[in-house]
TORDO-129722 format. One record per residue: residue number from 0; x, y, z of N, C-alpha, C in turn. Coordinates in steps of 0.001 Angstrom, whole numbers, plus 500000, padded with zeros to 6 digits. Layout:
// residues N
num_n.px_n.py_n.pz_ca.px_ca.py_ca.pz_c.px_c.py_c.pz
NUM_X_Y_Z_X_Y_Z_X_Y_Z .
...
// end
This chain:
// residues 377
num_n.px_n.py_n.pz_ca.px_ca.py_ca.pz_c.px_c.py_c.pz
0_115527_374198_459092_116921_374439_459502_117529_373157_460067 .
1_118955_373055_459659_119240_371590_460355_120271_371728_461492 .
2_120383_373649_461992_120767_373492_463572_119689_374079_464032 .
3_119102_373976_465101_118397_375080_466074_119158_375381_467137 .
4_119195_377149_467535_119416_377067_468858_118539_376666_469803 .
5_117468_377007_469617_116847_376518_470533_115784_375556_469922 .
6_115775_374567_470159_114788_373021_469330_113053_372800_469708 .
7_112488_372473_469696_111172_372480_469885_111186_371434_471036 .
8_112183_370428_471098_112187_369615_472326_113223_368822_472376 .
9_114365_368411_473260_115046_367231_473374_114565_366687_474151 .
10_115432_364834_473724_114553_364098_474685_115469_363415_475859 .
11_115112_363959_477198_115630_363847_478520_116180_362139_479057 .
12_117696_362319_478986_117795_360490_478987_118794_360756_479914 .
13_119467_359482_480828_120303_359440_481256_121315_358012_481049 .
14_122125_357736_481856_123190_356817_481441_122441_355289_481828 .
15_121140_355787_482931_120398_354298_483387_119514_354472_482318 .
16_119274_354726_481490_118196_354574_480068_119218_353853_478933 .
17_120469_354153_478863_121409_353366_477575_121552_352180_478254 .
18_121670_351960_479612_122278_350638_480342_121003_349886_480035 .
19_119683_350514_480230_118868_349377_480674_118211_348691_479130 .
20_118482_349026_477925_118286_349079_476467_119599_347600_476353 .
21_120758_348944_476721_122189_347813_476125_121986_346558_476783 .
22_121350_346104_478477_121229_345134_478824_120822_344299_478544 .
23_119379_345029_478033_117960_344197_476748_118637_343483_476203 .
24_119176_344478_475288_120150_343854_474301_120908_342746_473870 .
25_121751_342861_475133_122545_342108_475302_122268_340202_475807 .
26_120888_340339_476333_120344_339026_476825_120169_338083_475677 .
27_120208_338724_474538_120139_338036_473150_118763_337040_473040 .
28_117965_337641_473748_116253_336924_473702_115020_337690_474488 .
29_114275_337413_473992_113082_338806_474418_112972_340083_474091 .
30_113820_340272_472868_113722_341291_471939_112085_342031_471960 .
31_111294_340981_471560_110458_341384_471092_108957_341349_472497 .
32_108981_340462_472698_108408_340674_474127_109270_339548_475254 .
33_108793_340244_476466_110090_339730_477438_109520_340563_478937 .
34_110048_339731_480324_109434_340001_481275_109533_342031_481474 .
35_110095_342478_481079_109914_344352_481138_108296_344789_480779 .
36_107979_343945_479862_106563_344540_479461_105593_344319_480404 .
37_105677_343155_481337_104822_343089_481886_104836_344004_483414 .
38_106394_344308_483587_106683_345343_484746_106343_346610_484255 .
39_106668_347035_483060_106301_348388_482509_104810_348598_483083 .
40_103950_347627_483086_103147_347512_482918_102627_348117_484185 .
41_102688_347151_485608_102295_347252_486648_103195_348320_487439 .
42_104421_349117_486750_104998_350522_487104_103812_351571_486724 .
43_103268_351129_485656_102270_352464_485424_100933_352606_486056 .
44_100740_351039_486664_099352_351223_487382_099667_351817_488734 .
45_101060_351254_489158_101179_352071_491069_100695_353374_490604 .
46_101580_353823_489394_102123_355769_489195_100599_356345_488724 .
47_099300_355752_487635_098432_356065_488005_097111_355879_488611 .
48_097500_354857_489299_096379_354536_490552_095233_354033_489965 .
49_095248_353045_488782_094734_352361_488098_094643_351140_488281 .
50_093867_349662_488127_093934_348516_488393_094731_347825_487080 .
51_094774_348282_486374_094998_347482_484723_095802_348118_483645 .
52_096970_347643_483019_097636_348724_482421_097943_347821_481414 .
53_097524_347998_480174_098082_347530_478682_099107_348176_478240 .
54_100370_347985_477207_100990_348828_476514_100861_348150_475157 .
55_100816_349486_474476_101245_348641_472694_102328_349834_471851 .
56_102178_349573_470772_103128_350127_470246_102859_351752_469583 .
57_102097_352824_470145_101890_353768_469934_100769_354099_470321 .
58_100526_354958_471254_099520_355823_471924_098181_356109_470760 .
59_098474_355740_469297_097475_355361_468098_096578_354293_468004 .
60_097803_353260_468250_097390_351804_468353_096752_351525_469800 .
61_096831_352055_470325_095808_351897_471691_094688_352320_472293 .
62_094584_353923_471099_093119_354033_471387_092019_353019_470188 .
63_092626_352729_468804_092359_351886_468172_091798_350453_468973 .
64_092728_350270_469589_092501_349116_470509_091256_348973_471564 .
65_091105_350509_472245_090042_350637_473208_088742_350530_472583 .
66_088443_351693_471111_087387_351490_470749_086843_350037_470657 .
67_088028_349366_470008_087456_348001_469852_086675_347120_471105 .
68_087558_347316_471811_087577_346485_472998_085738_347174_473508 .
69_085335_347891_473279_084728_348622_473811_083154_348137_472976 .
70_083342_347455_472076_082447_347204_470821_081457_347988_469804 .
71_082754_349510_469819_082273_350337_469086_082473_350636_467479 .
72_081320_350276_466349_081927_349904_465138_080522_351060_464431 .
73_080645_349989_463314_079590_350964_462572_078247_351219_463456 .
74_077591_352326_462733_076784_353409_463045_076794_353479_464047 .
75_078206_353422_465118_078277_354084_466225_078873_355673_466084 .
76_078715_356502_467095_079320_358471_467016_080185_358308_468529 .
77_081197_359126_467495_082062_359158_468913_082688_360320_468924 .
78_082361_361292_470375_082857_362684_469979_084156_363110_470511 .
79_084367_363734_469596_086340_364366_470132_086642_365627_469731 .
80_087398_366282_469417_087834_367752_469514_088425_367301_468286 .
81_088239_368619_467478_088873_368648_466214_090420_369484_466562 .
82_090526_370197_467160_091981_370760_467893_092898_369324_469051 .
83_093639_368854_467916_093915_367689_468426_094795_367435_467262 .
84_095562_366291_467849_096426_365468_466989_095493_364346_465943 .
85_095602_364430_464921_094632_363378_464005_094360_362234_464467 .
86_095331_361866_465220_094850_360256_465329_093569_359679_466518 .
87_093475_360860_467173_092305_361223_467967_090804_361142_467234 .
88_090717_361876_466240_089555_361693_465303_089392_360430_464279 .
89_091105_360279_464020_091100_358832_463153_090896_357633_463539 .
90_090882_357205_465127_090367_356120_465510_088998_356037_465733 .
91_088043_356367_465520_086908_355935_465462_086645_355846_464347 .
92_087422_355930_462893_087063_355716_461293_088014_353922_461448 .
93_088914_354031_462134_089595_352785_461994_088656_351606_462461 .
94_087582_351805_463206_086748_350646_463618_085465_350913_463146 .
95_085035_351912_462138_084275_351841_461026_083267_352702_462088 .
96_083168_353180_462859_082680_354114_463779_082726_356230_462873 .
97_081786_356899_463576_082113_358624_462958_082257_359189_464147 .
98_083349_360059_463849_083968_361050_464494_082973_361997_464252 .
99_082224_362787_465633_081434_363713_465577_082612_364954_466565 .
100_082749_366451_465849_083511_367312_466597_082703_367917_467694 .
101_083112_368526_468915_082644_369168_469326_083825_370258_469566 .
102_083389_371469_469947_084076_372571_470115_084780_372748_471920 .
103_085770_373356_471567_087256_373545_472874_086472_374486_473766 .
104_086679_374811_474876_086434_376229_476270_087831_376455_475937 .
105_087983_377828_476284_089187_379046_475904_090302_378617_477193 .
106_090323_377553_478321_090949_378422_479340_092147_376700_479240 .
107_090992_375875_479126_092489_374291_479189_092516_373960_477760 .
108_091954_374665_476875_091683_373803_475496_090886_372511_475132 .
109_090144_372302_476079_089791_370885_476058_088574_370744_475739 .
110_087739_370055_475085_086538_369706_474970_085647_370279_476005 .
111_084269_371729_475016_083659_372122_476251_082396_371143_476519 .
112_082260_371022_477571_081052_370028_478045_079731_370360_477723 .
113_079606_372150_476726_078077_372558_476718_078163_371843_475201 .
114_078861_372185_474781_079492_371835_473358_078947_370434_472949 .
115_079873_369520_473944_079737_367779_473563_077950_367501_473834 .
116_077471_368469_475004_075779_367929_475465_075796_368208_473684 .
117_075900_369016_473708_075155_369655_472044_074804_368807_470484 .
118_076398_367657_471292_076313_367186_469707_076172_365127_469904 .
119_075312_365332_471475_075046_363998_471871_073847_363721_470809 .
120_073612_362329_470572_072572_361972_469664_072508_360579_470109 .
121_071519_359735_469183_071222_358271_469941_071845_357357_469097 .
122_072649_358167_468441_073963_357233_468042_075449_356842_468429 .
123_075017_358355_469726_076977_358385_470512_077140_357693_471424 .
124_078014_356876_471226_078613_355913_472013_079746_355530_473191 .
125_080526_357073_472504_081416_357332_473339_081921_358905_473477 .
126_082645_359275_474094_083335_360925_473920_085180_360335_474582 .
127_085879_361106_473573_087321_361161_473660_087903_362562_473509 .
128_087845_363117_475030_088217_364100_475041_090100_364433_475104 .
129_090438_365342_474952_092076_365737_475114_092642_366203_476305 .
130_093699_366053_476922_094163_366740_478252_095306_367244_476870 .
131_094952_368936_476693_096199_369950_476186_097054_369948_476638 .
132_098735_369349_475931_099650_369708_476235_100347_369652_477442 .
133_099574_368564_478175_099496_368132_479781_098775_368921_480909 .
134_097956_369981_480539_096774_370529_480992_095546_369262_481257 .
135_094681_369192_481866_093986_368205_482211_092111_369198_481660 .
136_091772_368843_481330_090274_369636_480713_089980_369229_482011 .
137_088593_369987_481482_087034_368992_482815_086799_368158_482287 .
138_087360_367259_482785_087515_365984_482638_085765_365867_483837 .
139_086419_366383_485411_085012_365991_485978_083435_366032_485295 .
140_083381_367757_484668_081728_367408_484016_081959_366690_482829 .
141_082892_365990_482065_082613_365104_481078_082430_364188_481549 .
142_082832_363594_483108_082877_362315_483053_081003_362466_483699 .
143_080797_363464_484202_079315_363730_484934_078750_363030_482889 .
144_078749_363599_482135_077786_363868_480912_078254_362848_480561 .
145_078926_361678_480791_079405_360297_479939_078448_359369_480833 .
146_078579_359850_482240_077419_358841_483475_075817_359173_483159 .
147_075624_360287_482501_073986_361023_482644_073570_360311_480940 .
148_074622_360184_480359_073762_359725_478973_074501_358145_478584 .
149_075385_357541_479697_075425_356248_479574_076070_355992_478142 .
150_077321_356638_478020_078321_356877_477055_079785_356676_478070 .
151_080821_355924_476884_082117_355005_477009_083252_356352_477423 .
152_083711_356716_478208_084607_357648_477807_085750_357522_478299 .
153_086402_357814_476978_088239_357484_476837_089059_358628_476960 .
154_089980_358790_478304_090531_360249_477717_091864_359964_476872 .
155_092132_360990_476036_093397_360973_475058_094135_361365_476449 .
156_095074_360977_476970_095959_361107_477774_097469_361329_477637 .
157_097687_361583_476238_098706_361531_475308_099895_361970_476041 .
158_099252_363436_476037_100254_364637_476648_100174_364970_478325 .
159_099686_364333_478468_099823_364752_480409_100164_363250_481004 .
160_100506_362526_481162_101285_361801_481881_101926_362238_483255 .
161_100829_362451_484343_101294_362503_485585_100556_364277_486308 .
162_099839_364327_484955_098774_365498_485041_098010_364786_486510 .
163_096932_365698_487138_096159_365853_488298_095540_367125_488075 .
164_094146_366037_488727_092734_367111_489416_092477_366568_490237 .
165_092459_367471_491515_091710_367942_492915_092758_366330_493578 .
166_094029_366350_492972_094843_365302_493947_094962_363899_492805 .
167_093777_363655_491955_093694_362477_491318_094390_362497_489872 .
168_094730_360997_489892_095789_361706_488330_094869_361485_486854 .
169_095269_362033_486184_094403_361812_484817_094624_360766_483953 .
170_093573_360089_484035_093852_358610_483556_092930_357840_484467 .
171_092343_358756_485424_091555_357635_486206_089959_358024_486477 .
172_089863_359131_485650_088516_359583_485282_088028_358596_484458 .
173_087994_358379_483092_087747_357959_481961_087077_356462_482388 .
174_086403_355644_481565_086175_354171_481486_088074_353449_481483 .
175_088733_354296_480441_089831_353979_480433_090620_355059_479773 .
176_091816_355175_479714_093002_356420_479368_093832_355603_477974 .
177_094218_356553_477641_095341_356525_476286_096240_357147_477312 .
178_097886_356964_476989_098636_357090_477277_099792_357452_476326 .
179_100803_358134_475553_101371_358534_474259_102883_358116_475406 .
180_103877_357520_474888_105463_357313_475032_106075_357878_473921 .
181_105934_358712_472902_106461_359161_471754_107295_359942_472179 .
182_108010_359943_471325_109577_360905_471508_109583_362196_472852 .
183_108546_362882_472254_108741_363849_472592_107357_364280_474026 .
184_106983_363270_474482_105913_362865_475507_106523_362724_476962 .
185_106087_362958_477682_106368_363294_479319_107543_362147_479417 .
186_107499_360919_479400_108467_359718_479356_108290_359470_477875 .
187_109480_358785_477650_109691_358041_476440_109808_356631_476339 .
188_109354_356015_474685_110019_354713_475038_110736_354431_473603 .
189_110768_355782_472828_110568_356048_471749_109313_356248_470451 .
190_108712_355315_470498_107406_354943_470361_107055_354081_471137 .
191_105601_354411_471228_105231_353238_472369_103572_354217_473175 .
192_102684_353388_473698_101298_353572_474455_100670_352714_475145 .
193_099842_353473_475529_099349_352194_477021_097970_352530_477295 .
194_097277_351591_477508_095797_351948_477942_095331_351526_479656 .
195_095036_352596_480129_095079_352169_481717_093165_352067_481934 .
196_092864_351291_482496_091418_350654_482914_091072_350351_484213 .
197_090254_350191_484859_089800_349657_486082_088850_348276_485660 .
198_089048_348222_484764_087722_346674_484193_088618_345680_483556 .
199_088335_344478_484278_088900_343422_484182_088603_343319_482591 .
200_087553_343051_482323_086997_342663_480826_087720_343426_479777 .
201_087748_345116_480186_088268_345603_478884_089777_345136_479133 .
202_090366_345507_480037_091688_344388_479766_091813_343173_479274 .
203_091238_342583_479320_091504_340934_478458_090997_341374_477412 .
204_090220_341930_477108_089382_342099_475353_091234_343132_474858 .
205_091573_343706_475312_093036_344260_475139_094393_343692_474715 .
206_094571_342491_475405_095645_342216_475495_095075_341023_474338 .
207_094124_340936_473863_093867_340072_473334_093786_340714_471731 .
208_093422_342195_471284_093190_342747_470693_095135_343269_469765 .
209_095899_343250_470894_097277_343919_470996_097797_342847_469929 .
210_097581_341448_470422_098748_340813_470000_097673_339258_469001 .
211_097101_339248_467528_096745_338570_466319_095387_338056_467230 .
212_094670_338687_468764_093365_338007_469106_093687_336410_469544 .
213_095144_336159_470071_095545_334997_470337_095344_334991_472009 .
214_094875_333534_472296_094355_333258_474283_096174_332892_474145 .
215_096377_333519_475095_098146_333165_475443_098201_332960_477038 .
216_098319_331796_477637_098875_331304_478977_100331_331688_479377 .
217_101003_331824_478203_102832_332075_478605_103058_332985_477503 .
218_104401_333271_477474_104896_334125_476440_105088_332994_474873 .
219_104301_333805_474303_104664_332834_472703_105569_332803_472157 .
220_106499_333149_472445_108232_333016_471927_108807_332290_472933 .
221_108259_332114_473696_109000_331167_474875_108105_329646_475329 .
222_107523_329620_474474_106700_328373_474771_106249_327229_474036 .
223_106064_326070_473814_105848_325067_472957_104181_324744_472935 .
224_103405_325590_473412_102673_325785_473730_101999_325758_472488 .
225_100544_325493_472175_099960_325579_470896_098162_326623_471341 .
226_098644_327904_470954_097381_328774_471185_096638_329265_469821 .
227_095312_329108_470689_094260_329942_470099_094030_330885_469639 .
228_093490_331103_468809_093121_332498_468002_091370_333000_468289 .
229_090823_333719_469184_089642_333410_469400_088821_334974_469165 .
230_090055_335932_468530_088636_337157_468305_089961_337637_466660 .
231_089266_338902_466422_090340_338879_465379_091483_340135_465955 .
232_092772_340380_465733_093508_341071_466469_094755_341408_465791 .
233_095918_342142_466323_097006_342695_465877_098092_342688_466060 .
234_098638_343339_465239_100203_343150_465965_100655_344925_466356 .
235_100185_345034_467722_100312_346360_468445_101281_346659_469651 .
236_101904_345457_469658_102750_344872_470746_103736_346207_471314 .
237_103927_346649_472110_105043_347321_472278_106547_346342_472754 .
238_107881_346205_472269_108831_345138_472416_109555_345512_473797 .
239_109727_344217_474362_110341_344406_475499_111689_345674_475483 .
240_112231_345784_474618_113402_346824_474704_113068_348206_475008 .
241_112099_348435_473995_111285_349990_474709_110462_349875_475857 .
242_110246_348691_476396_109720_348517_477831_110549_348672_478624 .
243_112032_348304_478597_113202_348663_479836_113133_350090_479552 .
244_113455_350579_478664_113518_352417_478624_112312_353110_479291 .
245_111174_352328_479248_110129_353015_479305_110576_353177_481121 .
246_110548_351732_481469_110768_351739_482829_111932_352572_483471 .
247_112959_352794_483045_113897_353809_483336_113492_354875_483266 .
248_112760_355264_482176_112369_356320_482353_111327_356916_483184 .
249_110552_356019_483646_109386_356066_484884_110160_356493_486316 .
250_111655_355670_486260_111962_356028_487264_112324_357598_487437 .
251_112464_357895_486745_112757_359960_486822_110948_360958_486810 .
252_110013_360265_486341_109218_360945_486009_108529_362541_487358 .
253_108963_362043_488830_109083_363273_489008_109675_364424_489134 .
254_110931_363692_488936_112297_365188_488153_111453_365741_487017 .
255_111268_364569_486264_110736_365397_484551_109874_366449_484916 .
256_109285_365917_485548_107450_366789_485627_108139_367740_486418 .
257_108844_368104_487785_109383_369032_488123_110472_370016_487519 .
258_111295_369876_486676_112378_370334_485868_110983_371268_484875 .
259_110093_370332_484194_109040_371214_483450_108249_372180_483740 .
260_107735_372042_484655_107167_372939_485411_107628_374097_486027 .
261_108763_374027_486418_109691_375033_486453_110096_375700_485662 .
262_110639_375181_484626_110452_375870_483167_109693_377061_482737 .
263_108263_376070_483237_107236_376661_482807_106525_378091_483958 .
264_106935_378268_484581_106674_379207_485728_108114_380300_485218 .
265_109153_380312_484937_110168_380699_484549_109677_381594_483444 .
266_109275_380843_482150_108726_381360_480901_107713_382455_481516 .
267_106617_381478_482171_105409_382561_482366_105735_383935_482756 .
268_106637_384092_483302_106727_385120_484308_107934_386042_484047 .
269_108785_385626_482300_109171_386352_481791_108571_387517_480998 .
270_107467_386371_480386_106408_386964_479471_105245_387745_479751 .
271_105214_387794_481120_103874_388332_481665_103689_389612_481226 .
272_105094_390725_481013_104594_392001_480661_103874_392126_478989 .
273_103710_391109_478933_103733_391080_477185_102643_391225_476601 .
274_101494_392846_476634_100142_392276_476253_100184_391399_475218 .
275_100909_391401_474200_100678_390839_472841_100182_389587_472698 .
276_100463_388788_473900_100677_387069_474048_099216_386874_475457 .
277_098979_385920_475216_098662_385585_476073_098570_384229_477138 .
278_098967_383550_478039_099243_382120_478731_097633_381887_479588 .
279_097384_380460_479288_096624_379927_480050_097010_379537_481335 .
280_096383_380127_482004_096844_379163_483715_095499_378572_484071 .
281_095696_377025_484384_095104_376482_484929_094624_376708_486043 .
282_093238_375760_486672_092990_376242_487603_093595_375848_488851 .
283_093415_376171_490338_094240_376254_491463_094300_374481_491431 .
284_093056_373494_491393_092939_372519_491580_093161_371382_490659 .
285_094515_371901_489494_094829_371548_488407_096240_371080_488245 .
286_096826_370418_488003_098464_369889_488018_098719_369751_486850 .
287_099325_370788_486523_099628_370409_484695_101221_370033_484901 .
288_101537_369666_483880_102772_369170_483259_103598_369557_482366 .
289_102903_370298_481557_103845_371230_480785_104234_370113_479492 .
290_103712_369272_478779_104315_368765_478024_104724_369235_476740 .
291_103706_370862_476834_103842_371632_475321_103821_373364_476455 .
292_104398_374030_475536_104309_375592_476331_103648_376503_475331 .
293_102507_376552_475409_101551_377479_474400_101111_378659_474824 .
294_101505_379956_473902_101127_380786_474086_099994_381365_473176 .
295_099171_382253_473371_098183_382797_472457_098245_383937_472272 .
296_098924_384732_470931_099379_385586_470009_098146_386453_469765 .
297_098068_387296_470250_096817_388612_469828_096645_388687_468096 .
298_097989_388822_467325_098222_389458_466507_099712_388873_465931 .
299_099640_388841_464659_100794_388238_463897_101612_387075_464377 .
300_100739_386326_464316_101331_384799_465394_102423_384068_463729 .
301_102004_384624_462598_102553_383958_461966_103517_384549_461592 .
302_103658_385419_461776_104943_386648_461330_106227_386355_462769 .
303_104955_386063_464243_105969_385933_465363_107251_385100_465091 .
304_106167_383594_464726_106883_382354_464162_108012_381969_463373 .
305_107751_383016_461838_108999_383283_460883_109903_383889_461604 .
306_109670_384993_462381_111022_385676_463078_111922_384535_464276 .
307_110954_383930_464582_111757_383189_466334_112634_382084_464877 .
308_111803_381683_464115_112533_380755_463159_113920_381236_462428 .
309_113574_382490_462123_114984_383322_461432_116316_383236_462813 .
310_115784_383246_463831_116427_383467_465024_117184_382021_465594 .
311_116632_381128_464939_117226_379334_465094_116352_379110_466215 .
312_114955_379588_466336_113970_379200_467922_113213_377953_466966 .
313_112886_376854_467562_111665_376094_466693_110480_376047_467575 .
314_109473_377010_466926_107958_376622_467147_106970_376385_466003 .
315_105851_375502_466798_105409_374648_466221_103807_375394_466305 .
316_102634_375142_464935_101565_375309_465991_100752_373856_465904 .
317_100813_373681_467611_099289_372843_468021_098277_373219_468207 .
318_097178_373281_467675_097280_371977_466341_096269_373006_465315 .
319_096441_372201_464523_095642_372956_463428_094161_372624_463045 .
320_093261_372675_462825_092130_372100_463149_091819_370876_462050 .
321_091406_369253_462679_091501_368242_461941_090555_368374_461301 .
322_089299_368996_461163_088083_369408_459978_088817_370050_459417 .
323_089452_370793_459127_089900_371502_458194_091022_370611_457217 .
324_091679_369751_457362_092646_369222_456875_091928_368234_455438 .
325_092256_368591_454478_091897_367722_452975_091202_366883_453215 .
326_091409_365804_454089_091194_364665_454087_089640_364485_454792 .
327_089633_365591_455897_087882_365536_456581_087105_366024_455740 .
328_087797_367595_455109_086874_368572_454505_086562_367824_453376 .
329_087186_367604_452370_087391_367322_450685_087006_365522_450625 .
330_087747_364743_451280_087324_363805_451093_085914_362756_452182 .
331_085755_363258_453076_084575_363139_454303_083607_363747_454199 .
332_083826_365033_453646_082734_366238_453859_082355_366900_455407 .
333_083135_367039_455845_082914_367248_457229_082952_369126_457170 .
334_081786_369867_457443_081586_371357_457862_080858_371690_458958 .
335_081802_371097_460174_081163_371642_461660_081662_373484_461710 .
336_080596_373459_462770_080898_374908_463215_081443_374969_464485 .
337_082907_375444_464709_083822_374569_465342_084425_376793_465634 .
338_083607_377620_466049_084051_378920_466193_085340_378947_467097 .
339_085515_378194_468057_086366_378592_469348_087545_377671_468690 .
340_087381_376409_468048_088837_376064_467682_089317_376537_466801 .
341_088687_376961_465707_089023_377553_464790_090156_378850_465145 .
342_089386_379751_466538_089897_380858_466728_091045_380496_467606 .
343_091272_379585_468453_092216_379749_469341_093474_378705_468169 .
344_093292_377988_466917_093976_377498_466343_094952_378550_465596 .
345_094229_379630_465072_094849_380676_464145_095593_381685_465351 .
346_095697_381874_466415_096872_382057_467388_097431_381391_468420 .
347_097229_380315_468533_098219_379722_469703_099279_379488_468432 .
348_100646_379650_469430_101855_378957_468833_102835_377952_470054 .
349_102867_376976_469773_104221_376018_470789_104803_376573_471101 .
350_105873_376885_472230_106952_377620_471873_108127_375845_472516 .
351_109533_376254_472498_110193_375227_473381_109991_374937_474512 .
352_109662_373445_474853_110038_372814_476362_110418_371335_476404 .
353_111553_371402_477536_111512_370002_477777_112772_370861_478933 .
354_112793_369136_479677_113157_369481_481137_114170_370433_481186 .
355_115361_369819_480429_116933_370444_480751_117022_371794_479862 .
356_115500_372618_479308_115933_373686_478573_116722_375097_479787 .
357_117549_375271_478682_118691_376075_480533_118020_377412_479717 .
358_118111_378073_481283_117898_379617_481703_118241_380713_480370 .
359_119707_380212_479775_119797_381013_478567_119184_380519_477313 .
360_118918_379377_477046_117716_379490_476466_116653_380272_476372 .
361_116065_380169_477608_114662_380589_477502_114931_382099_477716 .
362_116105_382557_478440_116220_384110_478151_116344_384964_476664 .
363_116725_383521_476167_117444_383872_474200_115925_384052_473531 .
364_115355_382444_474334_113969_383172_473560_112743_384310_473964 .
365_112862_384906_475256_111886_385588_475859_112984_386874_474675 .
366_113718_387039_475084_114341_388582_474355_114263_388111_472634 .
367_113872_387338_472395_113673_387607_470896_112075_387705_471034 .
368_111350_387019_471328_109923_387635_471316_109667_388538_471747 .
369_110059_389527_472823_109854_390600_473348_110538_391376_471815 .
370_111780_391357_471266_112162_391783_470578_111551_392036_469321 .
371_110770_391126_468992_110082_391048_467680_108205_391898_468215 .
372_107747_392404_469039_106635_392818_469383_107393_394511_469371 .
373_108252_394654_469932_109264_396254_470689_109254_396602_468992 .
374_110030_395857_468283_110109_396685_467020_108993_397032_466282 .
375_107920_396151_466208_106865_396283_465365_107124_395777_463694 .
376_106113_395510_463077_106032_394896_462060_106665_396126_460907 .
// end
């Protein structure tokens, strides 16, 4: 459909996000990198209490980046959740490394920890687990089972941006965090990612990895400077222009996370009479974020979907399981036994969120889902 009433997400901007772009802009130099990147930078270590903060140009390109940095290549195993966004499983094929699945727990979606012991071997090198939709997994017993078998672990941090457990934010469990700025991600920068670390080393193996593996003393567009090329590397750069946005947009991030969350307590508690559906609530010692609003459909999740769609609602489902997709099954050969994602894949459905969704919205959409269960199929 090319109106929705209600959209799967807009993205939350204000008049200091066009100013601080048009200003970029307007300096007519540092387009491409320029002093914002390096503030973007050290804005995200205050916000997650990290020593070290890389950005590049997509929350893709940066876990790409970590494996590397990390010196994980062939006949290394690196385990991740097949209920996930692809590029989660696809970076450990990008550094010639195998994606080994392990299976989700029912309550955050996240990688279960009996699961990952299960599919440790003396080839795994690392585990890259998911924080759902800005839900935060156990992250604690993964990071226990990454210390007990002396394995790298990266969390996908995609979708929770400003997520917390027991007070600490997520991103500071891990060896190091992924971070996602994509459109439709807690902040924006449009595209754009960041890898947050506490190790000096994997930061320089980073920033070195980001931008053709070049030793850079100054900015290379600004310097007469003649540098080195000393590992091999990319062009992952995120450009100073989506670094001022990014930073504008940092400055709101606890409106965002509050406006969402609210939302999301709003929804819950429309829907509560609803056996049909069911909502995860995190636990007491859990700070989610709400970056996705998933519900889990007893029954006709796909019939729910066509109707909220006939209705101009857009939902989405996350995610569909990445073993299953052509490319693992048919061309990889990949046939894990993957029971719990499988099952919670064939009923969860997205429904809408993002900060400024108003009250009649979400009333338009609670009375059409209530509406579509009341009538029956």
């Amino acid at each position: 459909m090319d109106e929705w009433k209600v959209p799967l997400f807009k993205i939350f901007h204000t008049t200091e996000d066009i100013n601080s772009v048009v200003n970029n802009i307007k300096m007519g130099a540092n387009w491409a990198t320029g002093p914002d990147v390096g503030k973007f930078e050290d804005e995200i270590n205050q916000f997650i209490n990290s020593k070290y903060a890389v950005t590049f140009n997509s929350g893709t390109s940066a876990l790409h980046a970590a494996l590397s940095a990390y010196g994980i290549g062939k006949g290394h195993e690196v385990i991740v959740p097949s209920f996930t966004f692809i590029s989660t499983a696809n970076a450990p094929l990008f550094v010639d490394a195998k994606p080994i699945f392990a299976d989700i727990e029912e309550n955050t979606y996240g990688l279960d920890p009996e699961s990952v012991v299960e599919s440790i071997t003396d080839k795994t090198k690392a585990i890259i687990p998911i924080h759902y939709g800005g839900c935060p997994c156990d992250i604690v017993s993964l990071r226990e089972i990454a210390d007990d078998y002396n394995l790298v672990l990266i969390e996908d941090s995609a979708e929770a941006f400003g997520a917390e457990v027991n007070g600490e934010k997520v991103g500071t469990f891990g060896d190091s965090s992924m971070f996602s700025f994509c459109q439709n991600k807690i902040i924006t920068t449009g595209e754009g990612g960041a890898i947050t670390t506490d190790s000096k080393e994997i930061y320089e193996k980073l920033k070195l990895i980001r931008s053709h593996g070049r030793l850079e003393s100054h900015d290379y567009f600004s310097s007469t400077e003649l540098f080195d090329y000393v590992t091999l590397g990319y062009n992952f750069r995120l450009s100073n222009i989506s670094a001022s946005l990014g930073r504008s947009q940092l400055k709101m991030i606890d409106e965002i996370i509050n406006m969402r969350r609210n939302n999301a307590r709003y929804l819950m508690s429309a829907l509560d009479n609803l056996s049909s559906i069911k909502i995860s609530v995190p636990q007491e010692n859990y700070f989610h974020v709400y970056q996705m609003f998933t519900i889990y459909v007893n029954e006709y999740r796909d019939e729910l979907m066509n109707h909220l769609k006939e209705k101009g609602i857009f939902t989405k489902v996350y995610f569909s399981p990445v073993h299953l997709t052509h490319f693992y099954k048919q061309v990889l050969g990949y046939n894990p036994n993957l029971p719990i994602t499988e099952n919670v894949s064939d009923h969860v459905l997205t429904l809408p969120m993002y900060p400024n969704l108003s009250k009649s919205e979400m009333d338009y959409m609670v009375s059409q889902i209530q509406k579509f269960f009341e009538v029956g199929l």
